[in-house]
C-alpha positions in Angstrom: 30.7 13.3 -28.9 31.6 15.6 -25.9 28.1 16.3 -25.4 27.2 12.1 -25.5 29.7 11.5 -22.9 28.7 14.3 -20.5 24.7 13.1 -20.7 26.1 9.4 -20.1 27.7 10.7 -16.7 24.6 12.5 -15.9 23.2 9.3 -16.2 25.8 7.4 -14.4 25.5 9.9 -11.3 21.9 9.8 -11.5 21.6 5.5 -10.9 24.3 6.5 -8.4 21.6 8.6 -6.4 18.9 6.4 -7.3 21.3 3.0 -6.4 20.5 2.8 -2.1 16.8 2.4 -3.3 17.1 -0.5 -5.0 19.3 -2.2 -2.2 16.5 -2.2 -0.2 13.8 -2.8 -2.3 14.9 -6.3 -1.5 14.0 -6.3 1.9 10.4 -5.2 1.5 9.6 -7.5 -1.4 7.0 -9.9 -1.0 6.0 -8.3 2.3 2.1 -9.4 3.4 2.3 -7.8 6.2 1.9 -10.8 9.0 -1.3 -12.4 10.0 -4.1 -11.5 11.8 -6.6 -13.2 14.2 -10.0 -12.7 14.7 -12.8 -14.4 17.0 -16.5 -14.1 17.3 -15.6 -11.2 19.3 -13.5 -9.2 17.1 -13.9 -9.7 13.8 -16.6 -6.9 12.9 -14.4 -4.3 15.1 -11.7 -5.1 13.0 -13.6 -5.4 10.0 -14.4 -2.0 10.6 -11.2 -0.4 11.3 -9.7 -2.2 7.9 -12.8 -1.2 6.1 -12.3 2.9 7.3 -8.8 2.9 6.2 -9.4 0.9 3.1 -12.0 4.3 2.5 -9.8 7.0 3.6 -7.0 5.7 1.7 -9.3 5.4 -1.7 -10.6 8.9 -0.9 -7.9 10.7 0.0 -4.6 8.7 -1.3 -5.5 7.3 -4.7 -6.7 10.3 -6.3 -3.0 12.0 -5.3 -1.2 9.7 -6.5 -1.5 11.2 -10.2 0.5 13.9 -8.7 3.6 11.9 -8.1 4.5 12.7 -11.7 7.0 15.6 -11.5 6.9 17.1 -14.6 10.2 18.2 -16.6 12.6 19.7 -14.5 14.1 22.1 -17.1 15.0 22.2 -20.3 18.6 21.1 -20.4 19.6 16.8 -21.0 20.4 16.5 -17.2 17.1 17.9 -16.2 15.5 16.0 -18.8 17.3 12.6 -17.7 16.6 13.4 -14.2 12.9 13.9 -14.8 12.7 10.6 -16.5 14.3 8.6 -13.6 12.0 10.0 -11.1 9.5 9.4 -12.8 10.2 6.0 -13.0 11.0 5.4 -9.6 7.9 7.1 -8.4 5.0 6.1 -10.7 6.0 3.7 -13.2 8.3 0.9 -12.7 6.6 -2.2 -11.5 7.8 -1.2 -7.6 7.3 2.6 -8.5 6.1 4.3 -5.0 2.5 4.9 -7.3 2.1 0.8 -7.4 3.8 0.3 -3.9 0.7 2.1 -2.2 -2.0 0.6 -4.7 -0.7 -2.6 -3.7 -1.3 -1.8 0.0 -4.5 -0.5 -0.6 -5.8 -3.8 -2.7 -4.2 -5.7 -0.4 -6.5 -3.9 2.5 -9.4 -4.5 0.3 -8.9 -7.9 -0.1 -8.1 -8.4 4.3 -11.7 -6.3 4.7 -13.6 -9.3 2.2 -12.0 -11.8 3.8 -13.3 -10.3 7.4 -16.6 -10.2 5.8 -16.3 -13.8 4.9 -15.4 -14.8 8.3 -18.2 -12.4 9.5 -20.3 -14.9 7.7 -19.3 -17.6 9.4 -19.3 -16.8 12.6 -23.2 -16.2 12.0 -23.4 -12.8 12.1 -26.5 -11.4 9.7 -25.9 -9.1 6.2 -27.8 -6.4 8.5 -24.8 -6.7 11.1 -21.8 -6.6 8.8 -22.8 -3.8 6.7 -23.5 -2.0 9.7 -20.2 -2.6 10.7 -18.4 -2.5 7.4 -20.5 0.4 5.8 -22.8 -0.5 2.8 -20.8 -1.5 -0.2 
C-alpha cells in the first residue's frame, strides 16, 4: 500500500503544478480574436498577409507539433505519471497546446476564405485574388 499512496501524491503534486494552467484557460476560452475591417482598398493586402501566415504556419508549425509529445521521462511511477500529464496538457486534451495552435491556424484559414469572399464582391477578378492570395 506504501507504494499506492506515494504514486497518489506524485499525482497530487503533479495537478498542483499543472493547477495555474487551468485557472486561466478560462480567460482565453472562446477567444475569436476581435474583428476585422476591410474596404475596396484593403482587402487583397490583407488577404495576403493572412493568407502568408496561414502558409508559414502550415509549413513550418503543423509539422512540429508531432514533437510536443515528450516521450517517457524515466522509468520510475513518478516519471511515468509525469510523462502522462504532459502529455495531456500539451497534445491531447481537448485545450492541449497541440489543438490550441490548430485551432488558430483553421481559424486563419477560414478569415483568408472569407477575404476571398469579400474579394469577390468588391469585384475584383479570380486573376487578381489569386495573385494576391497565391494559387490554391
Amino acid at each position: 500500500m506504501e507504494k499506492m499512496e506515494r504514486f497518489s501524491a506524485d499525482l497530487a503534486s503533479i495537478s498542483a503544478i499543472t493547477a495555474p494552467f487551468g485557472a486561466v484557460a478560462g480567460e482565453y476560452a472562446g477567444i475569436s480574436g476581435g474583428q476585422i475591417t476591410v474596404n475596396h482598398d484593403t482587402v487583397l493586402q490583407a488577404g495576403k498577409i493572412i493568407q502568408q501566415q496561414v502558409d508559414q504556419l502550415n509549413s513550418i508549425t503543423r509539422p512540429k507539433l508531432q514533437n510536443l509529445f515528450t516521450g517517457v521521462l524515466g522509468g520510475d511511477d513518478v516519471s511515468q505519471a509525469a510523462t502522462l500529464e504532459w502529455t495531456k496538457i500539451l497534445v491531447s486534451n481537448d485545450d492541449s497546446y497541440t489543438n490550441r495552435i490548430g485551432q488558430y491556424i483553421d481559424g486563419l484559414e477560414k478569415l483568408a476564405e472569407q477575404l476571398k469572399t469579400a474579394a469577390q464582391q468588391y469585384g475584383f477578378t479570380e486573376e487578381q485574388i489569386k495573385d494576391a492570395f497565391g494559387v490554391k
